[in-house]
N, C-alpha and C positions, 0 to 999 in steps of 0.2 A: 504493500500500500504506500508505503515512503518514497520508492520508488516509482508510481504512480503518481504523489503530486508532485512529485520534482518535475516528471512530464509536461502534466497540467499547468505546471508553472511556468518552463522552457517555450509553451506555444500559447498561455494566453497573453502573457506578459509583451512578446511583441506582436501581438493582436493588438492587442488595445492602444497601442500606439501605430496602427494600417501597417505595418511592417511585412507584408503577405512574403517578402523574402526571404525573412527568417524562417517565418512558421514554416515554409517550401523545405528550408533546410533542413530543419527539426525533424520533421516527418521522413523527409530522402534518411537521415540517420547514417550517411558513409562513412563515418566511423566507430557506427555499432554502439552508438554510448547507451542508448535506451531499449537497444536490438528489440526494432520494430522489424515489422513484416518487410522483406525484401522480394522481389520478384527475380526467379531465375530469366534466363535470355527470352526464352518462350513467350513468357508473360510479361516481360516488359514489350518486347515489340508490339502484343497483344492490345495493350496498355497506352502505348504510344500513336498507333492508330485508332484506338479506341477517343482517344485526346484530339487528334486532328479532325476525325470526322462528329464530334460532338461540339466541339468550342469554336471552331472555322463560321462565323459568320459571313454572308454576302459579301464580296469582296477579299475575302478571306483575313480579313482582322479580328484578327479572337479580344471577344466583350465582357470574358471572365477571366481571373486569376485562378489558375490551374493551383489547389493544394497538395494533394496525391493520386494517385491510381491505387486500386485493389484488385486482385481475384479475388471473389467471395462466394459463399452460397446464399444463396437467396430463396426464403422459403415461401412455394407461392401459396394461393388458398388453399390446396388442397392439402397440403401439409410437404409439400413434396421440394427436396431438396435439389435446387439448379444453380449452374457453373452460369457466374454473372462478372462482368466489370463492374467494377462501383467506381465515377471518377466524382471528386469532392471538389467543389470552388468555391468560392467570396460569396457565388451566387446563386450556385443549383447545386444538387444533386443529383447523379444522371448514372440511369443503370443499364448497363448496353450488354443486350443481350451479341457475342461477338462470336465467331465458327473458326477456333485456331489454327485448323485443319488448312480452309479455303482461305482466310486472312480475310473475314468479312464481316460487316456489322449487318444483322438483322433487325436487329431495333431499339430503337431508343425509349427509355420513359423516365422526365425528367421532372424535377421538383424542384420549384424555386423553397429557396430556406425560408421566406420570409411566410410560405405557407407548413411549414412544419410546427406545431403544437410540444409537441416534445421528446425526448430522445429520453431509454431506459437501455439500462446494458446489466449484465449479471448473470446469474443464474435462470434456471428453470425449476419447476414443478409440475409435476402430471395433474393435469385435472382432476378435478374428482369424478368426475359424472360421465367420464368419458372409459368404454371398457377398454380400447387399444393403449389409450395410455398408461392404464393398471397395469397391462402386459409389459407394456415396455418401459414402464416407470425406471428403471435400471438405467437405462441407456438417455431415456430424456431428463434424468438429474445429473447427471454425469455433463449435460452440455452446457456453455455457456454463448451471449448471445449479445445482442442489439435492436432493438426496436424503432424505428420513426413512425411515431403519431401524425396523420392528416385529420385533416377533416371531409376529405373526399377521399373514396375507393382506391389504393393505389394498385390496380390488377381487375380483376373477375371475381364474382360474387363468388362465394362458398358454395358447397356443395350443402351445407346445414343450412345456410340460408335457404338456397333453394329449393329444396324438402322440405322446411318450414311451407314457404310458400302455397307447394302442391298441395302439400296435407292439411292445408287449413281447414277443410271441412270435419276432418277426423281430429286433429289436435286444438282448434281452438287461433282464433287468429294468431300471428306470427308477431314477438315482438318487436316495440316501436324500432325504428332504423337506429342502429347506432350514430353518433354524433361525433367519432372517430374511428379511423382505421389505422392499421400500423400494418409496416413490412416489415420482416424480420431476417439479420444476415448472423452469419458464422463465420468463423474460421472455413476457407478453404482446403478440404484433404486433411484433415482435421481429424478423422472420424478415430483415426490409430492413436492419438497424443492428445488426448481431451485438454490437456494441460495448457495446450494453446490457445484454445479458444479464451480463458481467462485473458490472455497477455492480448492476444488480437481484440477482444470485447474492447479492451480498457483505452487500447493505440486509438481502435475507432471514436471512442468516446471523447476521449481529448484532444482528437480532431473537428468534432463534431462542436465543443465546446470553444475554440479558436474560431470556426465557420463560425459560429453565432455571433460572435464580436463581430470578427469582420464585416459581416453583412450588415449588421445592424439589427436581423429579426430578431434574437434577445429567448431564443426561446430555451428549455430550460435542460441540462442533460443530466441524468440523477440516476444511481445504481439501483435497481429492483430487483426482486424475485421476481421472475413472470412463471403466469400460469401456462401449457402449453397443451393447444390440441392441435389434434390430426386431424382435421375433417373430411381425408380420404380415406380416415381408418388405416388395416390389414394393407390395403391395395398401396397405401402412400409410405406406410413401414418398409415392404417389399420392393417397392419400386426404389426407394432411398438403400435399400442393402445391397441392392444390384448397381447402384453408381448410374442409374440410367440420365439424372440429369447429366451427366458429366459426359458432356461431349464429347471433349477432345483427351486422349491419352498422355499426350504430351505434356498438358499442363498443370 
């Protein structure tokens, strides 16, 4: 933990003064002081186009200060674990789905900061109510994690949502809409050294807490326990134990 506000310290400190050069530096880490997340060659080339074809505005003048790049996972509705870019700036947040394979970006979905609500990092908890997660309660406390709260959908409704939906006649109307959503990321390749995820949660989190400065949206990033469910159940266990989000072998 000492070692975590020193971090926090090293990148809001020249936040607060627009220093977006330092923080750049802090975060690259080449010479390992806080030994953050590095990218092998693969992932940075990955990384680095992912960075051109995201920030290159009309005319090609980039309108954001680039903070880092990630390989991450990114857990969509279904509960199902996918190989993402996360590139982080002054001004958005932008998770590019990219094929390391073909060198290509299939899509973008970006979040200004100034719509982010709030950021949680920490641990997990199985649900209560849920029977997949009793099963696999072992394995989803063991992980550690990251959250951004919206206030709009960021992906595709749930698979629980949507069977609420159907079933309304048999269960009773569906409750009201939530009034936030979160996307939830990991450690990449992670799954062998849970140990990582801790160190990678906390990299993110203290990145996340510089973005805020810099931007100005001010929104709030605080360690939680989160609850965690599957809402693809068995089938999104299974699919996550087979690595099927993960594209590309390489990376």
């Amino acid at each position: 933990m000492e070692d975590f506000a020193h971090l926090v310290s090293e990148l809001t400190e020249p936040a607060k003064k627009g220093d977006f050069a330092h923080v750049r530096e802090v975060l690259r880490d080449a010479k390992r002081t806080h030994f953050l997340w590095q990218a092998n060659s693969l992932q940075q080339e990955g990384i680095d186009r992912c960075v051109d074809h995201t920030l290159s505005a009309a005319g090609g003048e980039t309108t954001e200060q680039l903070l880092k790049g990630w390989v991450v996972t990114s857990v969509n509705e279904w509960g199902g674990d996918q190989e993402r870019i996360l590139i982080l700036t002054d001004k958005q947040l932008h998770r590019v789905h990219y094929d390391f394979s073909y060198k290509t970006v299939s899509s973008v979905k970006s979040i200004p900061l100034s719509e982010i609500i709030r950021v949680e990092y920490g641990s997990f908890r199985a649900a209560a109510a849920s029977l997949t997660t009793w099963v696999f309660k072992k394995e989803i406390e063991q992980m550690q994690g990251i959250r951004v709260y919206t206030h709009d959908l960021d992906g595709n409704r749930s698979i629980n949502a949507l069977a609420r939906e159907q079933l309304a006649p048999v269960l009773g109307p569906p409750p009201p809409a939530a009034q936030e959503h979160y996307r939830e990321y990991r450690a990449f390749g992670a799954e062998d050294e849970p140990w990582r995820e801790e160190v990678f949660a906390q990299e993110l989190a203290a990145a996340f807490m510089a973005a805020s400065i810099l931007s100005g949206a001010s929104f709030d990033v605080r360690p939680a326990e989160m609850s965690k469910e599957v809402p693809g159940g068995i089938f999104s266990m299974f699919y996550n134990s087979l690595n099927l989000g993960k594209y590309s072998k390489g990376a």
